[in-house]
MISEKE-970353 format. One record per residue (C-alpha): residue in three letters; x, y, z. Coordinates in pm, whole numbers, plus 50000, padded with zeros to 5 digits. Example, Ala and Ser with C-alpha at 12.3 -4.5 7.8 and 13.67 -1.06 7.14 Angstrom:
BEGIN
ALA512304955050780SER513674989450714
END
This chain:
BEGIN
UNK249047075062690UNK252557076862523UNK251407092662219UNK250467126962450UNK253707126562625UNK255907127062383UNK256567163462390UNK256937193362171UNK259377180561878UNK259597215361638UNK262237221561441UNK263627253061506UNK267317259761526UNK267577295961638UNK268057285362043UNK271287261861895UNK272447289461714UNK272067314561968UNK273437292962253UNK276387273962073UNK273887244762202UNK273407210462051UNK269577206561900UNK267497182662108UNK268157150361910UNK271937154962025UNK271597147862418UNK270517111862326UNK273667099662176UNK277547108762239UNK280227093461978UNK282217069862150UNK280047071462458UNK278407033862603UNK274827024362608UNK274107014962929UNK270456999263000UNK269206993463347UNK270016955563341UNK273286959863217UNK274236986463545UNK272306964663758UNK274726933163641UNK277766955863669UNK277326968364016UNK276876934364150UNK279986918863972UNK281936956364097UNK280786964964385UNK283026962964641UNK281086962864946UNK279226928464797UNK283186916064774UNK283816925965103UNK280566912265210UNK281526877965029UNK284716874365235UNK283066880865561UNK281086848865450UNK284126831265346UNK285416835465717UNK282356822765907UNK282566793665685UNK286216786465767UNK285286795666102UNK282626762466090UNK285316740565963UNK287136752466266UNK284626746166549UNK284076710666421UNK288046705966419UNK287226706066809UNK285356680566830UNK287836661166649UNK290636636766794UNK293706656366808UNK296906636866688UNK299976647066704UNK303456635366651UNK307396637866679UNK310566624966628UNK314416635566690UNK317796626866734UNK320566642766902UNK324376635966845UNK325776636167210UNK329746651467084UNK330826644967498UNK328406621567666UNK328136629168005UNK329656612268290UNK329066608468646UNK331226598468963UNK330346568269155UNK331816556669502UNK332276522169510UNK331726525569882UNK328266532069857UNK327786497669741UNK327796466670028UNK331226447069996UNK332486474969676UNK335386482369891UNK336986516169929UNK339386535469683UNK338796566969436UNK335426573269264UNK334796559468958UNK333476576768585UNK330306560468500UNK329106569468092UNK325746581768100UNK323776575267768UNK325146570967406UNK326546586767153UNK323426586866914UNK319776593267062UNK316376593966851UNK313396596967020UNK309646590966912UNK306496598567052UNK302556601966949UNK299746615467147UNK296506610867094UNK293346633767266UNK289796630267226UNK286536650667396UNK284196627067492UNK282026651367694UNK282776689667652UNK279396709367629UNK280646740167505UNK282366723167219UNK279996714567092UNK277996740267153UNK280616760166959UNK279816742966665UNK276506752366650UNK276936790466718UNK279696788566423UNK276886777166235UNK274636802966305UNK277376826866253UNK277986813665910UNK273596818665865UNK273946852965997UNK276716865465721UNK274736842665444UNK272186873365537UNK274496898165565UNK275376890765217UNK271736884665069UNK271266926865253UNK274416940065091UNK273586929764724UNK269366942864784UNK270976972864847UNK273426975164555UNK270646966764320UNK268286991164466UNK270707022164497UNK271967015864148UNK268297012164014UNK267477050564208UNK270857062664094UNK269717055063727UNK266447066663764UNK268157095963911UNK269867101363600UNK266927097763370UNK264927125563532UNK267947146963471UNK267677136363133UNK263857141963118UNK264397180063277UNK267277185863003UNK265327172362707UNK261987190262810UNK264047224362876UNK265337221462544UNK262177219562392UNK260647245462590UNK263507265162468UNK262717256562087UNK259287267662135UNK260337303262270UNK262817304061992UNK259947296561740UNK257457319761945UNK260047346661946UNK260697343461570UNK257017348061508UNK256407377361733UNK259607394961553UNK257967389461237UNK254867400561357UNK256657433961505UNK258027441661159UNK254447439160985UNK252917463361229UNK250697436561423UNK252607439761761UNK254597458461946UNK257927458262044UNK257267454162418UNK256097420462324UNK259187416262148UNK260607418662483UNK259037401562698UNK259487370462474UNK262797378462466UNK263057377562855UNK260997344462893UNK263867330562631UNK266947342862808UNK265207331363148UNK265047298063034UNK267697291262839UNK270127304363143UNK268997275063286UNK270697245963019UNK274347243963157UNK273097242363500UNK270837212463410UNK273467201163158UNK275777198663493UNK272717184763687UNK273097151463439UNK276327149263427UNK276577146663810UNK273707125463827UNK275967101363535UNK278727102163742UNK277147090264091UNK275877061863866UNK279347049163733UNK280627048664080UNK277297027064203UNK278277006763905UNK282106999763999UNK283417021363661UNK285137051563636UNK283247084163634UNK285157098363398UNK283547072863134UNK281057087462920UNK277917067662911UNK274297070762742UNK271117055862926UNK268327037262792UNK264797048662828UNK262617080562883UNK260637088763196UNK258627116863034UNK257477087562747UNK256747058362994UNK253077048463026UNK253517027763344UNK249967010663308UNK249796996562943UNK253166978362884UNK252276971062513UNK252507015562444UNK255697018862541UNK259567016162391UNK261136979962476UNK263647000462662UNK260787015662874UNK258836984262912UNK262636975463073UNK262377003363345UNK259156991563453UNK259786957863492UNK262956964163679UNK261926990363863UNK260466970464151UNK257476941964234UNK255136936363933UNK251566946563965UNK252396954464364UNK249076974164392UNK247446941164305UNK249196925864676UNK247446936464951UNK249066957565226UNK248426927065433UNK249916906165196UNK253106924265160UNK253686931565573UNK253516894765584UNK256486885365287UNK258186916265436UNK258226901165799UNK259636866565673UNK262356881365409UNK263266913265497UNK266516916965542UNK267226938665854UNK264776914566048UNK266546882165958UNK269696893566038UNK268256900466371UNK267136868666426UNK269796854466304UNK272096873266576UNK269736865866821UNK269986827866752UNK274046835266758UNK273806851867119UNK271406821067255UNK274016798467158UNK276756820967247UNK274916818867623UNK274376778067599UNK278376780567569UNK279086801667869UNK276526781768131UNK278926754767915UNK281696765268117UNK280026753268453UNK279966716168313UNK282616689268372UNK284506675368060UNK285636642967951UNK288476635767728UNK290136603467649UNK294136602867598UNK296916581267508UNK300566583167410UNK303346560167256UNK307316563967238UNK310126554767138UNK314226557067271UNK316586540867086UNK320616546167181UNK323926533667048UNK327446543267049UNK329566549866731UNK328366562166383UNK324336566266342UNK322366538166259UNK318716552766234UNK316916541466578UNK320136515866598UNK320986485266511UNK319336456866695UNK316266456966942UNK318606454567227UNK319116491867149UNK315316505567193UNK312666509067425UNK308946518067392UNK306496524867594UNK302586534467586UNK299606547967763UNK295706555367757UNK293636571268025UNK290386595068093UNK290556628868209UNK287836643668362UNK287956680368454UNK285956696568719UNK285556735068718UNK285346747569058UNK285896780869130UNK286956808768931UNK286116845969087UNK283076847368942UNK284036851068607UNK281856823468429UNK278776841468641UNK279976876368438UNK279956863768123UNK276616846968141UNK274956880868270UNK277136899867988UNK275576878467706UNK272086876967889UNK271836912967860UNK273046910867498UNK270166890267398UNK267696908267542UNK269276941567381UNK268656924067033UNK265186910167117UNK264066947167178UNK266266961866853UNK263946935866693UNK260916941566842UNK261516982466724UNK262826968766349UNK259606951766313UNK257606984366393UNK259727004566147UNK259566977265860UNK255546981065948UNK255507013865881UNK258057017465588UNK255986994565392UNK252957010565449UNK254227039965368UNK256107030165071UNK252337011364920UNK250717044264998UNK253377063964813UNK253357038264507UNK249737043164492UNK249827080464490UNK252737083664260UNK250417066264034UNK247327085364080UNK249567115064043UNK251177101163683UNK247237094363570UNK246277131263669UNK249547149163530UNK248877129663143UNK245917143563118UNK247817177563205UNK250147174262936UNK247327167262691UNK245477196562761UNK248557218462846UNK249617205862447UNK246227214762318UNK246317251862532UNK249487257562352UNK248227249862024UNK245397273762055UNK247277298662205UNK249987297361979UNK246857295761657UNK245277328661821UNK247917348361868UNK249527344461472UNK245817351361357UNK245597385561541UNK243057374161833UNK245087362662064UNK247937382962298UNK251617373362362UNK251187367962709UNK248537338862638UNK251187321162449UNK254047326862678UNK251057316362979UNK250307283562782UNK254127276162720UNK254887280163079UNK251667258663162UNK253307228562923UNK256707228363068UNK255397226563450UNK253047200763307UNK255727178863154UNK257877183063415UNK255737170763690UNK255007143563436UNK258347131763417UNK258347135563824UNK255477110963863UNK257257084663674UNK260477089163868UNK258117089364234UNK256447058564070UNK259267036563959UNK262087048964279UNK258647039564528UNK258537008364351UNK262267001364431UNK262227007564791UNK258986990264833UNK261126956864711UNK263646965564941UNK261046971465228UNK259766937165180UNK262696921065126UNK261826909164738UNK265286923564551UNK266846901664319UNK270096891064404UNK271366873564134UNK271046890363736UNK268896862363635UNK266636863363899UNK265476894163750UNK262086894763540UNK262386897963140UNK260086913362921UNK257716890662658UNK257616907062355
END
């Protein structure tokens, strides 16, 4: 099939010279400008893009949010120490009358506490019973599980909007490459009807009207010039560079033959083996709604947050449960008068003391609250159970529709080959006839016209074909997330 496809390739010059445009070889390579294949931009994005960085910390929370929910569950320790310089210890009065047999007289100064005072004291706390705890630690869990997904989503959809971004670009390529030739054929058509006008064998109207057809098309190069720079640009900023870079692609939609590997380029054989899920027309429909119920992404992460909100429940009816906690403390006062001696001199001048108990706490009333929160996250789960039960109707029909469009992008690329073969052979004869006398201008400018459309929707078919065969992956959940996950051509 490639051999028909590979367009018109004449050398004529007069649409370059007439334009101040570059011949059709120059669009494929820019000095200084990067090759860029479709692996290399699919690699790029995912180490650039920034929403699969932002994505990444999201995950890195949740996980330090785990490590946090089993610190509950832990014994809780803590400790402290201190001393205190008393510069004027206090003092208080005492009346000796107060005491049986102390006699009368004036009050006397007693000297409360020391000069020097250091102080230490642990505490120890441990759950024993407290539902919600660890209840907590399983919905940190399945918060962690729900970014993992989040995650695995974000980087599907890098890969497949920078695969349709290049593809994107190609058939901008395909449009400006296949204009230019269409272009060199008018020049060449237009050369041979002027000659023809000067030997007497035509007229000058049909001078004209070639001359038309050639300014009508060629009017169109800078737009479609524009048309692949834009198209360039949005593909740098998929891929994390600057879109001010110049870059060449790798591969040629109008040249792929997407059923025969072994015809085509090693950089086409690359598009098609990128493009999507290998021989998918060989999976049944059945077959695919199946893999795209268990991995797509959108439908896991629903799950996933409906497994977050159960648990997030099983904690609030937590809140209605006693708890248990086992506690215990130690400390120690030491005091002495004169300079510091740490915690003093002799054991005369400390104390300690020490405890352990249970604590059980009751919850009793409070205003309703805990009965609010349950109905609040009730409500929540059944809001996600019917967001599912909707997701899994859409995923139905995106896939099927997706498998259908594969199919008929396909069909469509089969049909449109044998287009351009015929189109090419039209032209040929038209083009034969009319510089042998028996044949009329407007045949040839008919048949030209009939050969662009027909490589053009050529080009189109490939692009429906391989972009299909992109979303389809997505659809079912199959992307790649990792660069050497993806397959590699045997050759």
């Amino acid at each position: 099939m490639r051999e028909g496809v590979r367009g018109w390739h004449a050398a004529a010059t007069l649409s370059c010279v007439l334009l101040g445009a570059p011949a059709v070889g120059a669009t494929q390579s820019l000095p200084g400008a990067r090759t860029v294949p479709l692996r290399m931009a699919i690699q790029e994005a995912l180490a650039n893009s920034r929403t699969v960085a932002d994505a990444e910390y999201d995950l890195e929370v949740a996980r330090q949010q785990v490590r946090e929910a089993w610190a509950s569950v832990m014994p809780d320790i803590s400790g402290s120490v201190s001393y205190q310089r008393n510069l004027m210890v206090q003092e208080l009065f005492f009346d000796p009358s107060a005491i049986p047999g102390g006699g009368g007289g004036d009050p006397v100064r007693v000297r409360i506490g020391s000069d020097n005072t250091w102080q230490l004291g642990f505490t120890v706390s441990q759950p024993l019973f407290e539902y919600g705890v660890f209840i907590g630690v399983g919905a940190a869990s399945r918060y962690r599980a729900l970014q993992e997904e989040r995650l695995r989503g974000t980087t599907q959809e890098v890969v497949t909007a920078v695969r349709r971004a290049y593809f994107d670009a190609l058939l901008a390529e395909s449009d400006l490459r296949l204009l230019e030739q269409s272009v060199e054929r008018v020049a060449q058509t237009l050369e041979e009807t002027r000659a023809l006008n000067r030997a007497g064998l035509t007229s000058q109207y049909d001078v004209l009207r070639v001359e038309v057809e050639y300014a009508n098309i060629a009017a169109n190069l800078q737009r479609v010039r524009n048309a692949v720079a834009a198209r360039k640009r949005t593909l740098m900023v998929e891929m994390g560079y600057d879109p001010e870079r110049d870059i060449e692609l790798e591969g040629r939609l109008d040249e792929v033959d997407p059923e025969s590997l072994e015809v085509n380029t090693p950089e086409n054989v690359d598009l098609i083996i990128l493009a999507g899920i290998p021989g998918v027309l060989d999976s049944s429909l059945t077959d695919l709604l199946q893999v795209a119920d268990a991995q797509r992404t959108d439908l896991r992460q629903l799950r996933a947050n409906i497994l977050l909100e159960e648990a997030r429940l099983k904690a609030e009816k937590g809140e209605f449960i006693p708890r248990l906690s086992l506690f215990g403390n130690y400390s120690l006062q030491a005091q002495e008068d004169g300079p510091p001696n740490f915690f003093g001199e002799n054991a005369n001048q400390r104390t300690s003391s020490s405890a352990a108990g249970v604590r059980l706490e009751v919850p009793i009333f409070q205003g309703f609250r805990r009965f609010a929160r349950v109905g609040q996250v009730e409500a929540m789960v059944r809001q996600n159970e019917t967001r599912l039960v909707r997701a899994e109707q859409d995923a139905v029909n995106q896939v099927r529709t997706l498998y259908e469009a594969v199919d008929e992008a396909l069909a469509r690329a089969r049909s449109q080959f044998r287009a351009v073969q015929q189109a090419e052979r039209g032209f040929e004869i038209a083009s034969a006839e009319y510089r042998e006398g028996i044949g009329s201008q407007l045949q040839v400018t008919d048949a030209e016209v009939a050969l662009r459309q027909a490589q053009f929707n050529y080009a189109q078919a490939i692009y429906d074909f391989l972009t299909a065969r992109a979303q389809l992956e997505l659809a079912v959940g199959l992307v790649p997330e990792r660069p050497g996950e993806f397959p590699v051509a045997v050759r």
